[in-house]
N, C-alpha and C positions, 0 to 999 in steps of 0.2 A: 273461102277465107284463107288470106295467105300470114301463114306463121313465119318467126324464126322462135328457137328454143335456146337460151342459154341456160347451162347448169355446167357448175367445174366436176361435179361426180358424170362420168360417160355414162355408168349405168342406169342412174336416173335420166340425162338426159334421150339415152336411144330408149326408153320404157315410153318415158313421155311423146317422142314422135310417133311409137305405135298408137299409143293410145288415142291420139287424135288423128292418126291417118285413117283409122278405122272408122271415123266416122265422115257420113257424105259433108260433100262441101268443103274440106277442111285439108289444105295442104301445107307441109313443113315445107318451108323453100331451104333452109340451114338451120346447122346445129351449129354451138358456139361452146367453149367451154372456159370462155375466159371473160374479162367484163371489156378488154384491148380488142377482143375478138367480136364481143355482140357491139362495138360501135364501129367499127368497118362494115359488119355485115349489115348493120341496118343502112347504113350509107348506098350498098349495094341493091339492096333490094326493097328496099323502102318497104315493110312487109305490115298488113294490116295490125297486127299487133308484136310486141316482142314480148314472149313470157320469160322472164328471167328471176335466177335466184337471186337473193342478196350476199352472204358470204363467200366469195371466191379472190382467187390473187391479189395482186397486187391495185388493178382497180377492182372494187366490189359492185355489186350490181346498182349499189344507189346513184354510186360516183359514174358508173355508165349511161344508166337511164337518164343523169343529169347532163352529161357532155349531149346523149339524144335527143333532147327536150329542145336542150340549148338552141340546134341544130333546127329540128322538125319539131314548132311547137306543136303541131296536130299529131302529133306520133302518139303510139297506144300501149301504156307500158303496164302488165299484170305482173304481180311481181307473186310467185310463187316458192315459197320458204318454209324451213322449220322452225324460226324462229318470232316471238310476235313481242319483240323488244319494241319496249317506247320510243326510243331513239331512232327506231328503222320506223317504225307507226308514222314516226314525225315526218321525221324527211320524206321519208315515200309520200307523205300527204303535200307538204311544202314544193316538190319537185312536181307536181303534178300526173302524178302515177293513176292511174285509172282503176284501180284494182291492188289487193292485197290479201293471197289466201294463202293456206298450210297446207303442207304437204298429204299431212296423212290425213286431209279428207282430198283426195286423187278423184273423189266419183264428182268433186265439183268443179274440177279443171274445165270441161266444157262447156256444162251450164254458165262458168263464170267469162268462158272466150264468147260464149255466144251475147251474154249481155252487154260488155264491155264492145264490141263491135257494134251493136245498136246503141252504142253513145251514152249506156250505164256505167256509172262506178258500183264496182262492187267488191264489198270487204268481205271478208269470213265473218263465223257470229263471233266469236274470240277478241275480235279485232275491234269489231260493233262495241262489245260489249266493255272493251277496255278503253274506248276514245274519250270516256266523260272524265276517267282520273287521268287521262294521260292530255288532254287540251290543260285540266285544271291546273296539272305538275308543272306546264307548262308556261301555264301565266303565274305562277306562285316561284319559278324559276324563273323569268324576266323580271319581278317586279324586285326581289331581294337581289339579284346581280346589280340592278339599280343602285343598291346600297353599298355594291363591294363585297358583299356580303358571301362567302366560300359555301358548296354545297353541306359540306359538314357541319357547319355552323348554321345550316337555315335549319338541319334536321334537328340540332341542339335548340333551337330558336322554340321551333315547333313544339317539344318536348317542355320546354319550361312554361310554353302557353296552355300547355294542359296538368299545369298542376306538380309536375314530375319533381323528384328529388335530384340531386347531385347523384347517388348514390342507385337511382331508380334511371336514370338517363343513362349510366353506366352502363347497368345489365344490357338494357335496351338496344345500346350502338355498341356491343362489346369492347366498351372502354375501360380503364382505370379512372377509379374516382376522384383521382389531379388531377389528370386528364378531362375532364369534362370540366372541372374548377377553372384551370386554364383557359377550357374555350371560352367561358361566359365570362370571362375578364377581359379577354381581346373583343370581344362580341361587346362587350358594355363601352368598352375603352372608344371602339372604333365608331358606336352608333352614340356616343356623349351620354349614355346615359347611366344614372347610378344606383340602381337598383333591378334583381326579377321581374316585382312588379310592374315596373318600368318598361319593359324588356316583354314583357305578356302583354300589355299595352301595345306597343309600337306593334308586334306580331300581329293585332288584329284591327289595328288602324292603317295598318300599310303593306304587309305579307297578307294577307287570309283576302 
């Protein structure tokens, strides 16, 4: 199985080629430590998988695997990180990425090259186990962007459909309690409607 390894830290990246040179079968063709750099190199060596992090320079590892995908839709991209942010969950899923695991479980880097080469996807449990609120965040963030509707104002939205005070929504988004009056004025203003109750309505005929 031919690798390349991209990570911007060197030290995790040369950790990581030992750790899979050590096992049979398994060859690092390059190392890369930039996201400019793992899409020449796949170009170069068209290699069975590319493990790459997400956080680095100027392009990051989503924005690379996406120019590689572009490129080589059969390409194999595990995307190994510390991070297991919804927005990377997303895209990496969206871009078609094969794989999504954390770093500090390292003893699954192989099990997870060996699956993803027999044509598995495979996520960490972290990732598994956060895809049902993070798909949901995600249709309850298209259907309110629908509306015009600003992220801050969906969570003020939300807040009033459970009942919440001015003063209770406050504490909750560490606002000021104008502050929160305000939003559900432009929030009412902009969705024509005249009333909370109103407003906890619309949230669960057209948000939920």
């Amino acid at each position: 199985m031919k690798i390349v390894i991209v990570d911007d830290d060197i030290l995790v990246s040369s950790s990581l080629k030992t750790i899979i040179e050590a096992e049979n079968g398994f060859e690092v063709l390059a190392v890369a430590n930039s996201g400019e750099d793992a899409i020449k190199l796949y170009e170069v060596y068209q290699p069975d998988i590319i493990l790459m992090d997400i956080r680095m320079g100027n392009i990051n590892g989503l924005e690379a695997a996406e120019e590689i995908l572009n490129t080589f839709p059969n390409g194999r991209v595990l995307f190994l990180t510390t991070f297991a942010d919804d927005e990377y969950i997303i895209k990496a899923l969206k871009i078609g990425a094969k794989g999504y695991i954390l770093k500090q479980h390292y003893n699954s880097i192989i099990p997870a090259l060996n699956a993803v080469y027999s044509g598995q996807n495979v996520f960490g449990e972290e990732i598994i186990n956060k895809l049902p609120s993070v798909m949901t965040n995600q249709a309850n963030k298209k259907n309110y962007q629908d509306y015009s509707i600003l992220d801050k104002e969906f969570e003020i939205i939300s807040l009033v459909s459970k009942g919440l005070s001015n003063k209770e929504i406050a504490k909750e988004l560490f606002l000021s309690e104008g502050t929160v009056r305000n939003y559900i004025s432009v929030i009412l203003e902009k969705l024509e409607l005249r009333d909370r109750t109103q407003l906890a309505i619309f949230f669960f005929n057209h948000l939920h």
